[in-house]
N, C-alpha and C positions, 0 to 999 in steps of 0.2 A: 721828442724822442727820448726815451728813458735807455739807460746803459745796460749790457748784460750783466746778469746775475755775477755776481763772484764765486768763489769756493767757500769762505764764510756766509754768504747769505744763504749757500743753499743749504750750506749745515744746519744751520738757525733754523731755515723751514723742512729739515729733519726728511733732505734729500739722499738717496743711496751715494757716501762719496765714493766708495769703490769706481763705480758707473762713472761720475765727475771725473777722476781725477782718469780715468783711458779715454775721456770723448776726444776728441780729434782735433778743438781747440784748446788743450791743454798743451805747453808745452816738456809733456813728461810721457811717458811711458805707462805709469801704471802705479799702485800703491809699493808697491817695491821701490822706483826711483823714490819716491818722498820719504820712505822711511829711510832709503839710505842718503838721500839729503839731511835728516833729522838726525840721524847717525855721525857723518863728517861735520855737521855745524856744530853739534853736543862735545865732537873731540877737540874741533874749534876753542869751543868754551871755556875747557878743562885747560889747553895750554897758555889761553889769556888769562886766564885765572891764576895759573902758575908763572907766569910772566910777571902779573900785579904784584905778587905775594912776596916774589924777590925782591921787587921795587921796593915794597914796602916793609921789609926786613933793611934793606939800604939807608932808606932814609929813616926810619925808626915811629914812621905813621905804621895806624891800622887806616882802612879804605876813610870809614867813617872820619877819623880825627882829620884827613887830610880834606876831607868833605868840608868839614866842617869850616877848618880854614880858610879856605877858599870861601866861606859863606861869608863870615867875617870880614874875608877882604872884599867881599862885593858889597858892602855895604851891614849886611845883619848884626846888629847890634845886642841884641835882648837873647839869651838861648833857647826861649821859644821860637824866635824864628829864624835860628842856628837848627834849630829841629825842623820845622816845616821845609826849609829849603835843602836839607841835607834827607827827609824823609823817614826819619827818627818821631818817634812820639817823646811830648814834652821830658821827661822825666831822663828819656835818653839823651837826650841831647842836653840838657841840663849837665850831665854828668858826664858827656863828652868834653862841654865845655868846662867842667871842673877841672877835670884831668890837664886839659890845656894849660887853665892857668898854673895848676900845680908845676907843671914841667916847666913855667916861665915862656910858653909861646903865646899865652893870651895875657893880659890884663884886665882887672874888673874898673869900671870908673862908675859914677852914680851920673845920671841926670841932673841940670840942675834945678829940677823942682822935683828929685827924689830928697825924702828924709836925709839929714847928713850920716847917718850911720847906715844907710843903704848903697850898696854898688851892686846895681843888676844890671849894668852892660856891659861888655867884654870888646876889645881893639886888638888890632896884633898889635905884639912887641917886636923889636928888630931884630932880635932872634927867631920869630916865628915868621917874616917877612924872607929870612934868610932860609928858613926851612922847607919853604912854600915855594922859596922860588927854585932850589936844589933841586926839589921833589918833582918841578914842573920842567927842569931841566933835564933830569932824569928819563923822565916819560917821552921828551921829544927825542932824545938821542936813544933810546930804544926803538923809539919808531923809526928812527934814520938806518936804523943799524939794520931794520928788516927793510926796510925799500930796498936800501943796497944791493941786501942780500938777495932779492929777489931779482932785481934788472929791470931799469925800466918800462921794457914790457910786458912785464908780469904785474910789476904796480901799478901802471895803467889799468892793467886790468882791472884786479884788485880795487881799483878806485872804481871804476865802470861795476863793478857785480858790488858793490859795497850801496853805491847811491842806487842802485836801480833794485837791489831788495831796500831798502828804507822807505824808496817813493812804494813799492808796490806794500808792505805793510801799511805806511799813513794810508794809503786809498782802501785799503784792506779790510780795515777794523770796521765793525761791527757797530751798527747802531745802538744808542743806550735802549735794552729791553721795551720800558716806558716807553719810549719816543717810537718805535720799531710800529712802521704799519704795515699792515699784511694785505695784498692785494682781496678782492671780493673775487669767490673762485670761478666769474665767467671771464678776468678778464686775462 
């Protein structure tokens, strides 16, 4: 038993979505509700956005530096993969991690089977320990401050329409091109 089509796979094989998106197992109305779903999620965006920006005028990170940290504290050592894990190309993340240590929330130490004049790995400091955990503290009681605000049965909800678009994006996505097989057109 194979699944039906989704709405991305019928894009891919270059289906009318107008048609898709009014047949009668859609739970929408017509290209008007999605774009104004795409509309309300985009204003969404703009107020988390502006949400972060405060946060991160508070604690004195930009997104990246606090990314960053958090990489460090999971274990990344090397700012190469202070970059891969943060999703920086090496050069930026390099220089994220400079900036670190300059402020004093990183530290460089060497390997010890690096040259003695080499330090290419980075640690937090107990200042950057302290900044990390302010910053993480922050972010929770922002989120507390909106449950609140909402009522628990709005957060409820909120939790319910949060997980149930996430699951319906993972099953969502698109096969890589390459890998993508296209039925033989009798069947």
């Amino acid at each position: 038993m194979t699944a039906a089509p989704t709405v991305v796979d019928s894009c891919l094989d270059r289906a009318d979505v107008t048609q898709l998106l009014r047949s009668p197992d859609r739970p929408v109305d017509g290209l008007t509700d999605v774009l104004g779903l795409l509309d309300d999620l985009s204003a969404l965006g703009r107020v988390v956005d502006g949400v972060a920006r405060r946060l991160d005028a508070v604690h004195g990170l930009r997104a990246g530096e606090l990314q960053a940290l958090v990489a460090v504290a999971e274990g990344a050592a090397h700012p190469r993969a202070v970059a891969r894990r943060t999703g920086q190309v090496d050069e930026a993340g390099a220089a994220t991690v400079g900036s670190l240590v300059q402020r004093g929330l990183l530290q460089r130490h060497r390997h010890p089977a690096s040259p003695a004049d080499e330090a290419p790995l980075v640690h937090l400091t107990e200042a950057g320990r302290v900044v990390l955990a302010q910053a993480e503290g922050l972010q929770i009681r922002a989120l507390a401050a909106l449950v609140q605000q909402l009522g628990d049965v709005e957060a409820a909800s909120l939790r319910t329409t949060v997980s149930a678009l996430g699951s319906a994006l993972a099953e969502d996505r698109p096969a890589a091109p390459a890998l993508r097989t296209v039925p033989p057109p009798d069947a």
